[in-house]
N, CA, C and O of each residue as an XYZ file, in Angstrom:
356
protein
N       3.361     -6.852      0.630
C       2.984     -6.057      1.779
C       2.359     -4.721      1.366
O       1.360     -4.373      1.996
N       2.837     -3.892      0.345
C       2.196     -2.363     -0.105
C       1.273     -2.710     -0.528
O       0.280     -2.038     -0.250
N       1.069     -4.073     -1.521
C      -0.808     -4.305     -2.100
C      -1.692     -4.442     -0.941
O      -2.873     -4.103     -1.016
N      -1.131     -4.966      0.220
C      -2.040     -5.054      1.331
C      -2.436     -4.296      2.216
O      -3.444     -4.450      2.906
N      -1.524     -3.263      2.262
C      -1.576     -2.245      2.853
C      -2.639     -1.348      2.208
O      -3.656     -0.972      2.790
N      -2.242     -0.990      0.726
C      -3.565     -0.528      0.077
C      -4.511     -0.645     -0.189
O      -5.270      0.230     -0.605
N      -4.740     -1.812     -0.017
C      -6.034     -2.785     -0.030
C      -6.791     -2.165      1.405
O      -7.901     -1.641      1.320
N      -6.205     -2.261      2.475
C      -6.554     -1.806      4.385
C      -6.852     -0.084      3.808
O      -7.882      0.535      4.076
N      -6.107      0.274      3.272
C      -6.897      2.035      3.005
C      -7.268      2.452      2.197
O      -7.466      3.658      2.345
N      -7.595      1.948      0.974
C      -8.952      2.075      0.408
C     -10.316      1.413      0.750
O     -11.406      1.839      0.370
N     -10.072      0.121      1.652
C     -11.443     -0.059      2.532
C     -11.484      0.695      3.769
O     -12.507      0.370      4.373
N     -10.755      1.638      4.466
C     -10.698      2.477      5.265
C     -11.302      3.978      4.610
O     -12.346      4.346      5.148
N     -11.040      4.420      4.075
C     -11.472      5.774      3.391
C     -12.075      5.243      2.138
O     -11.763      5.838      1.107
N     -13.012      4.065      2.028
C     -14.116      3.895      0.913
C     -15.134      5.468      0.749
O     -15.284      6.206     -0.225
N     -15.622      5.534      1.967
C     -16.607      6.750      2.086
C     -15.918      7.884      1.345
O     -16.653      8.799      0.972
N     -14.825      7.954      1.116
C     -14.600      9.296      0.433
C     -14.563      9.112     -1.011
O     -15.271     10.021     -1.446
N     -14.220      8.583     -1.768
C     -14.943      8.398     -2.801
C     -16.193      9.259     -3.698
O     -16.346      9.664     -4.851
N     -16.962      9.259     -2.405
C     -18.483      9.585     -3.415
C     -18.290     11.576     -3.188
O     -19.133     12.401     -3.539
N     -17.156     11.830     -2.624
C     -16.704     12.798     -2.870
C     -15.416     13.488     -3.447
O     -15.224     14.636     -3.848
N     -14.465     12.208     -3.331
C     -12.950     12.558     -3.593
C     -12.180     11.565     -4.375
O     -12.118     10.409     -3.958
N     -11.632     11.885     -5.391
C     -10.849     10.630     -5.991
C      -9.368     10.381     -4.898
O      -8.193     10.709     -4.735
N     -10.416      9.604     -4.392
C      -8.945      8.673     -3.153
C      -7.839      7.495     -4.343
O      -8.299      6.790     -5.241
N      -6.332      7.621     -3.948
C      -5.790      7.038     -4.247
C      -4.531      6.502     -3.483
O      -3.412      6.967     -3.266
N      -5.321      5.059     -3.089
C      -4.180      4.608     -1.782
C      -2.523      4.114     -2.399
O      -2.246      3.537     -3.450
N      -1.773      4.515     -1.483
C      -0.316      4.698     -2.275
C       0.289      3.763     -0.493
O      -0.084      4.195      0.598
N       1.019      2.782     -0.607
C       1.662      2.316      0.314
C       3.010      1.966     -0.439
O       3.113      1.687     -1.634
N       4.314      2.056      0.771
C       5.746      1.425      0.307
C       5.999      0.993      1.190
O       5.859      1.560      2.273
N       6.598     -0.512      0.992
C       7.117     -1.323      1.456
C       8.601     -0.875      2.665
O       8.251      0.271      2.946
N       9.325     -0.998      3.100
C      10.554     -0.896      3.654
C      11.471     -1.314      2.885
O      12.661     -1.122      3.139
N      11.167     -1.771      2.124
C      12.853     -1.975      1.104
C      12.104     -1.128     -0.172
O      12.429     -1.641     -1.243
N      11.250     -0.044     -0.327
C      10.924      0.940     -1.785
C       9.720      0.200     -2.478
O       9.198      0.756     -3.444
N       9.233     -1.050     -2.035
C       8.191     -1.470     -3.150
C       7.008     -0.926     -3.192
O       6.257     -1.204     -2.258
N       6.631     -0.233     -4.004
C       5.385      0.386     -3.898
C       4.096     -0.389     -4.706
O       4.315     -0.827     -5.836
N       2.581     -0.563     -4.016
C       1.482     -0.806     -4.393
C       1.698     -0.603     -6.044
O       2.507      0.320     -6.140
N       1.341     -1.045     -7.328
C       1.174     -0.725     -8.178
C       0.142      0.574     -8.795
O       0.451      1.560     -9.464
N      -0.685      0.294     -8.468
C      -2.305      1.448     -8.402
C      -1.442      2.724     -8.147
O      -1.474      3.706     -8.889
N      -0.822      2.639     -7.249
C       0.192      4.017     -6.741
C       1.361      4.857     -7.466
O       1.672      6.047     -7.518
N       2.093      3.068     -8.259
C       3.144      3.689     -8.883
C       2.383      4.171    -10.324
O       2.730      5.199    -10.907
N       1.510      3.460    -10.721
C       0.589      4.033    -12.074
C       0.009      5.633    -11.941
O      -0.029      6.549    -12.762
N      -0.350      5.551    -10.763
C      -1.185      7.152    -10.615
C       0.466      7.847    -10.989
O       0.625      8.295    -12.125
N       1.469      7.894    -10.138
C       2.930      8.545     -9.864
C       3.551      8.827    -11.150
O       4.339      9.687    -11.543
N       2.732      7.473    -11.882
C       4.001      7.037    -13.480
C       2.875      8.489    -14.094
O       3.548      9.518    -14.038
N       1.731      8.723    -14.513
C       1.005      9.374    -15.121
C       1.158     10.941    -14.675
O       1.276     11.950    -15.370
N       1.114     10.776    -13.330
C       1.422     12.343    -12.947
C       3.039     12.916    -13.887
O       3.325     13.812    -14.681
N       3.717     11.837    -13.238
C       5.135     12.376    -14.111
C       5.318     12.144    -15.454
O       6.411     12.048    -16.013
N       4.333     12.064    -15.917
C       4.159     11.936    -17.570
C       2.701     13.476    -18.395
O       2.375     13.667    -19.566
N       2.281     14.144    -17.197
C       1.758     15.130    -17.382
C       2.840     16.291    -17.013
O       3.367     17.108    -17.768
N       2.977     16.134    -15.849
C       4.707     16.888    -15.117
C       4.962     16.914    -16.720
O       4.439     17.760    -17.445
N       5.918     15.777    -17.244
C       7.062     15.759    -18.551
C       6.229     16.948    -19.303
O       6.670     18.068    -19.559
N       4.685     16.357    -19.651
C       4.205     17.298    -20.917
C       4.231     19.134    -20.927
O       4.411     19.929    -21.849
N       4.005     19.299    -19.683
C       4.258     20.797    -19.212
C       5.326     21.191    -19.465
O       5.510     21.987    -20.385
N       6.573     20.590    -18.484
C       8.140     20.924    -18.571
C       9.349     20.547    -19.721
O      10.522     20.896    -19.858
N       8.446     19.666    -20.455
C       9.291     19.423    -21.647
C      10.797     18.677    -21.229
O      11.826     18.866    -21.878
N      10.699     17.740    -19.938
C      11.532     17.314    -19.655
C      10.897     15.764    -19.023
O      10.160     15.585    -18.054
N      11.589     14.614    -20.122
C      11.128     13.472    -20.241
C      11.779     12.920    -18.593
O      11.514     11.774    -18.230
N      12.446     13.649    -17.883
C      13.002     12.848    -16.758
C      11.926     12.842    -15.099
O      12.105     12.259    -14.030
N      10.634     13.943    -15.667
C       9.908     14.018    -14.184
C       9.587     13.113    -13.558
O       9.503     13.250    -12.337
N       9.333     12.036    -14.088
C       8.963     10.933    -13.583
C       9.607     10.289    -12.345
O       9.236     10.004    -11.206
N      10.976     10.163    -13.221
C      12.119      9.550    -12.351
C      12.367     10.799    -11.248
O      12.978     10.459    -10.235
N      12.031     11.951    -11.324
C      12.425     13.020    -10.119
C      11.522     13.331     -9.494
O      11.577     14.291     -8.725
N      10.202     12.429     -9.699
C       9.324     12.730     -9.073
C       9.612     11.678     -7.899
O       9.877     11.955     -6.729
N       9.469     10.066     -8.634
C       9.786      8.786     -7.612
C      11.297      9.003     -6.710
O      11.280      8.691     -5.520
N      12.447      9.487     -7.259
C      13.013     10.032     -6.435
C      13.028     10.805     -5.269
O      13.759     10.642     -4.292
N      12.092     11.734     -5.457
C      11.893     12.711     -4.153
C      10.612     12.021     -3.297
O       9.963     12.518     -2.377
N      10.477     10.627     -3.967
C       9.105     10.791     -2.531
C      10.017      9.624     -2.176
O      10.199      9.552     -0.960
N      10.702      8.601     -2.957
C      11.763      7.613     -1.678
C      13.273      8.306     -0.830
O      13.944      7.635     -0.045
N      13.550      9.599     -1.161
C      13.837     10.124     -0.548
C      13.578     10.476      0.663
O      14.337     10.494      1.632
N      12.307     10.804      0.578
C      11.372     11.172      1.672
C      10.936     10.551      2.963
O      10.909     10.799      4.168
N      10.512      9.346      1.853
C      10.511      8.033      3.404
C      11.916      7.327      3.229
O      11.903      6.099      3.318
N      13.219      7.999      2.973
C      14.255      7.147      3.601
C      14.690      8.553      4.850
O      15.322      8.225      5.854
N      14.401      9.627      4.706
C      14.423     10.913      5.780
C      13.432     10.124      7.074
O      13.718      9.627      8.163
N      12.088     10.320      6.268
C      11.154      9.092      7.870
C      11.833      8.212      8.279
O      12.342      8.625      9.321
N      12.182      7.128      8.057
C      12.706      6.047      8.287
C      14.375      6.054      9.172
O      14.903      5.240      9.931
N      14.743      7.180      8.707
C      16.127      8.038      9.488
C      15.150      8.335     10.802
O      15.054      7.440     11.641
N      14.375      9.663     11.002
C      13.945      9.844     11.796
C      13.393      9.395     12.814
O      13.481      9.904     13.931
N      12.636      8.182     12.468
C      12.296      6.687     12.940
C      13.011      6.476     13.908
O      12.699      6.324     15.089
N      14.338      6.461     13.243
C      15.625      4.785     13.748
C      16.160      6.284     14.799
O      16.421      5.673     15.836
N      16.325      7.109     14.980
C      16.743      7.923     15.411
C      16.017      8.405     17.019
O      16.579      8.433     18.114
N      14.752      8.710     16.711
C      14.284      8.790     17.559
C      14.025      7.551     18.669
O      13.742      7.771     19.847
N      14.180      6.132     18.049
C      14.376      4.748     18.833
C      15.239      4.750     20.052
O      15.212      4.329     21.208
N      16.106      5.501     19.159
C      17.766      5.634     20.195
C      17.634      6.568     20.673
O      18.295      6.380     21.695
N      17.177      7.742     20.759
C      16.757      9.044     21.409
C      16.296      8.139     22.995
O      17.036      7.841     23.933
N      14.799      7.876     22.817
C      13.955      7.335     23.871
C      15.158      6.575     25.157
O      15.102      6.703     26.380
N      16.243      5.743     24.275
C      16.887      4.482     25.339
C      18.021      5.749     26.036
O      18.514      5.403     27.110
N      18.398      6.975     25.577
C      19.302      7.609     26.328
C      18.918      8.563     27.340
O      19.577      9.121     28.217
N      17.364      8.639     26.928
C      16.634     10.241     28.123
C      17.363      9.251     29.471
O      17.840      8.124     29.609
N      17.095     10.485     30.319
C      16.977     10.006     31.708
C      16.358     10.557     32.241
O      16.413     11.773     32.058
N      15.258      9.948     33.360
C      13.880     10.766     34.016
C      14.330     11.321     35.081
O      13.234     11.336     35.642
N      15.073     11.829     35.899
C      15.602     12.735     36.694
C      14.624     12.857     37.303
O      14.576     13.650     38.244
């Protein structure tokens, strides 16, 4: 599902390209992420490491962004149940 997803937005934002290095990043609902995505992520946190001198950025990098969409995904399920309790008065 994330390869396909990335596949739908990099032929969606093709046009940017000839100005921007686009790099489509999708995750699954159970954490699986597009590969293309986790490679860009794996490299960033392997430049991260070279700066900070700490071989763990990587892993605290992928940490804080499935963190992130498990906060969305809270917010999500939350707001579902929000909607069924309003009452239109």
């Amino acid at each position: 599902m994330a390869e396909a997803a990335a596949t739908r937005k990099a032929a969606k934002y093709a046009g940017l390209e000839r100005t921007h290095i686009f790099q489509p990043g999708a995750v699954d609902n159970l954490g699986t992420m597009n590969a293309s995505a986790y490679s860009f992520l794996a490299e960033l946190g392997r430049k991260i490491s070279a700066i900070s001198a700490d071989d763990r950025e990587t892993s605290y990098l992928l940490q804080r962004i499935y963190v992130l969409i498990q906060r969305f995904n809270a917010t999500l399920l939350h707001e579902s149940f929000a909607d069924e309790n309003r009452s239109d008065d």
